[in-house]
C-alpha positions as CSV (number, residue, x, y, z in Angstrom):
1,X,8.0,12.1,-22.6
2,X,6.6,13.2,-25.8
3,X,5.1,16.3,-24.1
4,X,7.9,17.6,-22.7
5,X,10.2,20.2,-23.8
6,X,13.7,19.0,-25.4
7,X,15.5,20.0,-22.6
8,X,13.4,19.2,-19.7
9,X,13.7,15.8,-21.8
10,X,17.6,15.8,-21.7
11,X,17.6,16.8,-18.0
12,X,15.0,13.7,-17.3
13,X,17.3,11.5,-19.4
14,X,19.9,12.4,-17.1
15,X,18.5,12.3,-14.0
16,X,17.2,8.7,-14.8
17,X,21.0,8.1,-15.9
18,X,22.6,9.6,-12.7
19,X,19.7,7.6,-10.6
20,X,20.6,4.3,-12.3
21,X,24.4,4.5,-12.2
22,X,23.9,5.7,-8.3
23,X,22.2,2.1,-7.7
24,X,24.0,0.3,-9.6
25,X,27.1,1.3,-7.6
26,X,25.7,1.1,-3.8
27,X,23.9,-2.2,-5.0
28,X,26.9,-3.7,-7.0
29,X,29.1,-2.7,-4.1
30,X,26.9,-4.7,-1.6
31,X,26.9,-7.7,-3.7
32,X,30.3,-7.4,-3.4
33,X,31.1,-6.9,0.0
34,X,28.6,-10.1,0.8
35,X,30.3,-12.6,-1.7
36,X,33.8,-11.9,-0.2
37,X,32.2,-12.5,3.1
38,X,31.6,-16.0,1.5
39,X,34.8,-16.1,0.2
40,X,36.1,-15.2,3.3
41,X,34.2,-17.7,5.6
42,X,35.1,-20.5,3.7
43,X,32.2,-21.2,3.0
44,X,31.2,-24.6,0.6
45,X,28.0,-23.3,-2.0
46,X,26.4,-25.4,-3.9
47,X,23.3,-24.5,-4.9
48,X,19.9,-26.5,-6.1
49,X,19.0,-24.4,-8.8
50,X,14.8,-26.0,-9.3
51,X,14.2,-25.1,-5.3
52,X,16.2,-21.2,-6.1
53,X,14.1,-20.9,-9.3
54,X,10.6,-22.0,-7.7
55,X,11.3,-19.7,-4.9
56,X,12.2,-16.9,-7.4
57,X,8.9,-17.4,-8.8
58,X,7.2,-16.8,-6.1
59,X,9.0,-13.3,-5.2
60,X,8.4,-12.1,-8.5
61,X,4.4,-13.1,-8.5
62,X,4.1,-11.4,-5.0
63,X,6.0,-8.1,-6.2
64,X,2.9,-8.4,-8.6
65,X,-0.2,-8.7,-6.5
66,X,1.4,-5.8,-4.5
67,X,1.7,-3.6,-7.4
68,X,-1.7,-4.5,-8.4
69,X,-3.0,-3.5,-4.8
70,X,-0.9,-0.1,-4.9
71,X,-3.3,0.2,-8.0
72,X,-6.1,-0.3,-6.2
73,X,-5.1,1.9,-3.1
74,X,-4.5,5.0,-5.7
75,X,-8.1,4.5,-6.7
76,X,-9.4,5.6,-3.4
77,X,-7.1,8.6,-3.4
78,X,-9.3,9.5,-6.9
79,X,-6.1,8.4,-8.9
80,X,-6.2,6.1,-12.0
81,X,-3.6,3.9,-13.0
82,X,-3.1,0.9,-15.6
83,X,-0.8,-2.1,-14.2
84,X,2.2,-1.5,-16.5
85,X,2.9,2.2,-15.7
86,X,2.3,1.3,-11.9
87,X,4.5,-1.0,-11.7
88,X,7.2,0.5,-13.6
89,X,6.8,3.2,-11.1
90,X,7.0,0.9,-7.7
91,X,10.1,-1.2,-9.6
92,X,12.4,2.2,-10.7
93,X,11.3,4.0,-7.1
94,X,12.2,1.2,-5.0
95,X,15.6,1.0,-6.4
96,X,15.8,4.0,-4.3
97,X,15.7,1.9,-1.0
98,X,20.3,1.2,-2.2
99,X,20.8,4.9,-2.2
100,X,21.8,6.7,1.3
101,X,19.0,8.7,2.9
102,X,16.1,6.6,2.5
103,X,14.5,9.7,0.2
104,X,15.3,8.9,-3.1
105,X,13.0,6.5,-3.5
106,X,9.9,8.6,-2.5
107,X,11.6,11.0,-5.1
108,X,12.2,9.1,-7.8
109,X,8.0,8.1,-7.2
110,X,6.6,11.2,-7.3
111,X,8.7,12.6,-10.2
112,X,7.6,9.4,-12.3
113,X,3.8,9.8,-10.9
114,X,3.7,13.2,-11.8
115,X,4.8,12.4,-15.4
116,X,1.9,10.0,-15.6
117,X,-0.5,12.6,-14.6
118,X,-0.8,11.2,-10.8
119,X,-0.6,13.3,-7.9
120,X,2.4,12.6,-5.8
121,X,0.9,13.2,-2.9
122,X,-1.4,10.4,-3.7
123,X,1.5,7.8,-5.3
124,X,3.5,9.4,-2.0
125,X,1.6,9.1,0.7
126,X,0.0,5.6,-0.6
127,X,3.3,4.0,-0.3
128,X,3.7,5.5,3.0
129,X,0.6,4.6,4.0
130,X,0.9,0.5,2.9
131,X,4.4,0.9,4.5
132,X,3.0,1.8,7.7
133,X,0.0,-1.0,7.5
134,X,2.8,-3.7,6.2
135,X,4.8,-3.1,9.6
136,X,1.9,-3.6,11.6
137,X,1.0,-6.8,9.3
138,X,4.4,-8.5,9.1
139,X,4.4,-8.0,13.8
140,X,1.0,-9.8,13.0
141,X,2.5,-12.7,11.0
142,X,5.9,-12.9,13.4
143,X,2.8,-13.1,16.3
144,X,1.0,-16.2,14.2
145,X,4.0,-18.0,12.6
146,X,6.4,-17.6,16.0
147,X,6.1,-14.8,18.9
148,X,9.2,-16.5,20.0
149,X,11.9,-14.7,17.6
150,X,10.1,-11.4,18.7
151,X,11.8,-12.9,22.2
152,X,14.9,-14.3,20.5
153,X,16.0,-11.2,18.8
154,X,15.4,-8.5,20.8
155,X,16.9,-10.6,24.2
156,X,19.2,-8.2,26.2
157,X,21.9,-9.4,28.5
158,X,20.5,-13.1,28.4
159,X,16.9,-12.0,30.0
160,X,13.8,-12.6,28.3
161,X,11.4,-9.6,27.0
162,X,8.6,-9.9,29.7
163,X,5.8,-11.4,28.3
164,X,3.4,-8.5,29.2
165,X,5.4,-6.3,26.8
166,X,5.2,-9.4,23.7
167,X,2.1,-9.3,24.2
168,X,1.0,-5.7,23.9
169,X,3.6,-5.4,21.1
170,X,1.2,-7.9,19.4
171,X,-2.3,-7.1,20.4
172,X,-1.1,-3.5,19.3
173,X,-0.2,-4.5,15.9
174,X,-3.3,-6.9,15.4
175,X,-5.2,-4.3,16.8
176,X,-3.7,-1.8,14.1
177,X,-4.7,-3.9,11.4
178,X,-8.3,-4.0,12.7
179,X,-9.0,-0.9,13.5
180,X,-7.1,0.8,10.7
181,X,-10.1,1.9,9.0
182,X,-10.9,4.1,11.9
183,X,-7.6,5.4,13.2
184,X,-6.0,6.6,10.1
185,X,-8.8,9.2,9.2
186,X,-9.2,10.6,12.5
187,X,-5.2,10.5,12.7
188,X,-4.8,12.8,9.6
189,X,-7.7,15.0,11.0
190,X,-5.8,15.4,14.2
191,X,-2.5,16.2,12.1
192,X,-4.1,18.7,10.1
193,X,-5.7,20.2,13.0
194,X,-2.2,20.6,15.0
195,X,0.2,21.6,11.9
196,X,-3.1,24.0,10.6
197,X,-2.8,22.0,7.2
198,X,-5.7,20.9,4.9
199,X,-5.1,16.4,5.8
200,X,-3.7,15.0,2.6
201,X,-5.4,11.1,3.4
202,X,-8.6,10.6,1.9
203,X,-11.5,9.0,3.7
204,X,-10.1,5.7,2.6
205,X,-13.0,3.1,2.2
206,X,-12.4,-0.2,5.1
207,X,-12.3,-2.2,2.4
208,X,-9.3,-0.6,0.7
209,X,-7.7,-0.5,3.9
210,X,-8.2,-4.3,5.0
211,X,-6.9,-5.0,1.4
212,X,-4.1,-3.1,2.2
213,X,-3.4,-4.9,5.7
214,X,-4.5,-8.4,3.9
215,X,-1.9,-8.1,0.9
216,X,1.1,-7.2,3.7
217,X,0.3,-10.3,5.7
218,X,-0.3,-12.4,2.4
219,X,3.4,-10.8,1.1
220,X,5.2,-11.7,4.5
221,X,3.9,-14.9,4.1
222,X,5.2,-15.8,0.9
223,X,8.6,-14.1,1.3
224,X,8.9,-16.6,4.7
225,X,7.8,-19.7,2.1
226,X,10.3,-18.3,-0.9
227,X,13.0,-18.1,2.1
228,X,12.6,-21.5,3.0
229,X,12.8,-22.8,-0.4
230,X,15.7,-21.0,-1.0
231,X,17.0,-22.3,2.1
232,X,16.7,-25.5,0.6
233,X,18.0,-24.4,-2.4
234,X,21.1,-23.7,-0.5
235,X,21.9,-26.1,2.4
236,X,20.2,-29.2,0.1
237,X,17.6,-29.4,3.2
238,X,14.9,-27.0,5.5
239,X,15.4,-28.3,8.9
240,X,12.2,-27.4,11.1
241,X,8.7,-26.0,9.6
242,X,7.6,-23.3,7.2
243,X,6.0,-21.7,10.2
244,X,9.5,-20.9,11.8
245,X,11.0,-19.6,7.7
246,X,8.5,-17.0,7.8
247,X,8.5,-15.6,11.2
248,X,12.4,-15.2,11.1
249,X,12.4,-13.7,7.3
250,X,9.5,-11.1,8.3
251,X,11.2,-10.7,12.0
252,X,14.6,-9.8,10.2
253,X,13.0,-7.6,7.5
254,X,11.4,-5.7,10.0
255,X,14.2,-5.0,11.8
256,X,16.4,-4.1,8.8
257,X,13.4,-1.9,7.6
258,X,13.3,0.0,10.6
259,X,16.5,0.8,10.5
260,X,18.6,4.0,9.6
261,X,21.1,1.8,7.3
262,X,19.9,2.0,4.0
263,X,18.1,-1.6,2.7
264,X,18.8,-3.0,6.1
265,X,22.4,-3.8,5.6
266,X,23.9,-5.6,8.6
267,X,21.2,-5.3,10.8
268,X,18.9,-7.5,8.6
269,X,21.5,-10.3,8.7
270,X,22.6,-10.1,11.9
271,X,18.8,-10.8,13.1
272,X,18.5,-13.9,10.3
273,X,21.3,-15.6,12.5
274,X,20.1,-14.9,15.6
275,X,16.7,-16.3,14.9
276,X,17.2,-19.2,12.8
277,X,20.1,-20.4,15.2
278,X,17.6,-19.8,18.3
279,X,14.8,-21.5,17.0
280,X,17.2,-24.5,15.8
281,X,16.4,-24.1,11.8
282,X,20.3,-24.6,11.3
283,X,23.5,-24.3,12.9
284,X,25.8,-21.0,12.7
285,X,27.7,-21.4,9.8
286,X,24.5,-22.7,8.2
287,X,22.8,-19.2,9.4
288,X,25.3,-16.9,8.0
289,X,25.6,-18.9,4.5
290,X,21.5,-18.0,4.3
291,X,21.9,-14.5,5.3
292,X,24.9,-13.9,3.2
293,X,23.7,-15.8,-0.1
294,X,19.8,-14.8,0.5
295,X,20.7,-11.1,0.3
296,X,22.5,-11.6,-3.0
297,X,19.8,-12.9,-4.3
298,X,17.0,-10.6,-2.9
299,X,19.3,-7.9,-4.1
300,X,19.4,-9.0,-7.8
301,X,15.4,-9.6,-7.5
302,X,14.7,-6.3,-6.4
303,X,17.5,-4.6,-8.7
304,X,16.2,-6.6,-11.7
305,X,12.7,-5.7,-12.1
306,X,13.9,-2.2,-11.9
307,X,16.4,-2.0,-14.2
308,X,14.7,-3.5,-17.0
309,X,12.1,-1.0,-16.9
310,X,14.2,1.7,-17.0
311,X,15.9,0.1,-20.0
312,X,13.0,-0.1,-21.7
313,X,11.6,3.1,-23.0
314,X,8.0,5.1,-21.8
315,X,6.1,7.4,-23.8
316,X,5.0,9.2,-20.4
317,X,1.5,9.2,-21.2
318,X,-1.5,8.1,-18.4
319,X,-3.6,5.2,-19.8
320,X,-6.2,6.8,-17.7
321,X,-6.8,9.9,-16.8
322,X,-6.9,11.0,-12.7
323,X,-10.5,11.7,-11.4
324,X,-10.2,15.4,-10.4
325,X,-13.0,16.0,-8.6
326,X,-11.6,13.4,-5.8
327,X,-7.9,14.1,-5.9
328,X,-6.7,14.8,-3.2
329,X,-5.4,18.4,-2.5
């Protein structure tokens, strides 16, 4: 912040402030709200702390490879990036995800982007970009690891979804993944073309694309294994495979993420009961325990990493420089 006038620097102190305390209360409230559920259930907790801890570890390393691949993705927008500024950027904007409207974590990117001398249309439209790919990859994971809480959780009135519709559900998404490479350029052509707008996406190489898709099905994956061990962790056992762990997690996820409610509340674990009561990976009260005590603790992982970083102080500064001939306009 060194370059900065003194009171552009007290108005970004404050802002950071303001953002911090406005997490802190939605997500503090939450945490809340879900342990008196607990409370309230009567619910017994006692918790394996080496199965919680292992399963920790393994959130934490994937939050890593996926920063390291947003690093990646900004280089084909003609953006450069060192690890620790990037991922101080995708920890403090994704607190954003606790705050009502969904926006203020796409604010709260491009603000600290632009301070590093990265375009925010590039940080921006990146992380919509992997966003859009990760949906497509976690319906492709559900489709491998259990098509059947696709099924389960979206059963109306006790009849099945037809199986023509499952399946073009996941021949669309697989199909997504593959042909990514193609679609997403000659979609932002067409979208330029229609709103009269120069197209902000860059002719993203294939292979930064399939890394893309590759690192959302990799990130599913372990989320479903770290659920499991959790699960574990929690009920002392993990009835049924790892398979059925990681369809449910990313099935859930999904449907929290596609959601108006802001990080999914309810809606992510109303779809956690459903599915791992319907694909017998525990009983009901067993269900709501997970939902309940997994959200706590995904909520203090994703808080955490956050918060620390905006404890800590930046000096603002790019560790390298953005390429401007490529940058995207």
């Amino acid at each position: 912040m060194g370059h900065l006038p003194r009171h552009h620097r007290k108005a970004l102190i404050a802002l950071q402030v303001a953002f911090a305390l406005a997490v802190a209360w939605f997500a503090g409230r939450s945490i809340h709200r879900q342990w008196t559920a607990i409370e309230g259930a009567q619910l017994d907790v006692t918790l394996r702390w080496p199965w919680i801890i292992l399963a920790t570890a393994i959130v934490l390393a994937t939050y890593l490879v996926l920063v390291e691949v947003w690093v990646i993705q900004l280089r084909a927008w003609g953006q450069r990036l060192g690890f620790l500024p990037a991922a101080r950027i995708w920890f403090v904007s994704n607190l954003g995800k606790y705050i009502p409207g969904k926006v203020a974590g796409l604010g709260a990117m491009a603000l600290l982007a632009e301070r590093r001398g990265i375009s925010p249309v590039a940080a921006v439209g990146s992380s919509i970009l992997a966003t859009l790919i990760g949906v497509a990859g976690g319906v492709a994971v559900v489709a491998v690891t259990g098509v059947r809480v696709i099924d389960v959780m979206f059963n109306v009135d006790g009849r099945s979804v037809p199986r023509w519709i499952l399946a073009v559900v996941v021949l669309f998404a697989i199909g997504s993944l593959l042909l990514a490479p193609v679609l997403l350029p000659r979609g932002a052509r067409l979208i330029a073309r229609v709103s009269g707008r120069a197209p902000i996406l860059p002719s993203l190489p294939a292979a930064t694309v399939w890394l893309v898709a590759a690192s959302s099905a990799f990130a599913w994956t372990m989320y479903g294994v770290a659920f499991h061990l959790f699960a574990i962790g929690v009920l002392d056992r993990g009835a049924g495979g790892t398979s059925g762990y990681i369809a449910v997690y990313t099935a859930s996820y999904l449907a929290g993420l596609i959601s108006l409610i802001p990080g999914g509340f309810v809606v992510r674990e109303a779809a956690l009961v459903v599915g791992l009561t319907a694909l017998n990976l525990s009983t009901a009260p067993e269900a709501a325990l997970l939902a309940l005590t997994s959200r706590i603790w995904l909520t203090i992982l994703e808080i955490l990493p956050g918060a620390v970083f905006l404890l800590v102080p930046s000096d603002g500064r790019t560790i390298e420089p953005p390429t401007p001939a490529s940058s995207p306009r």
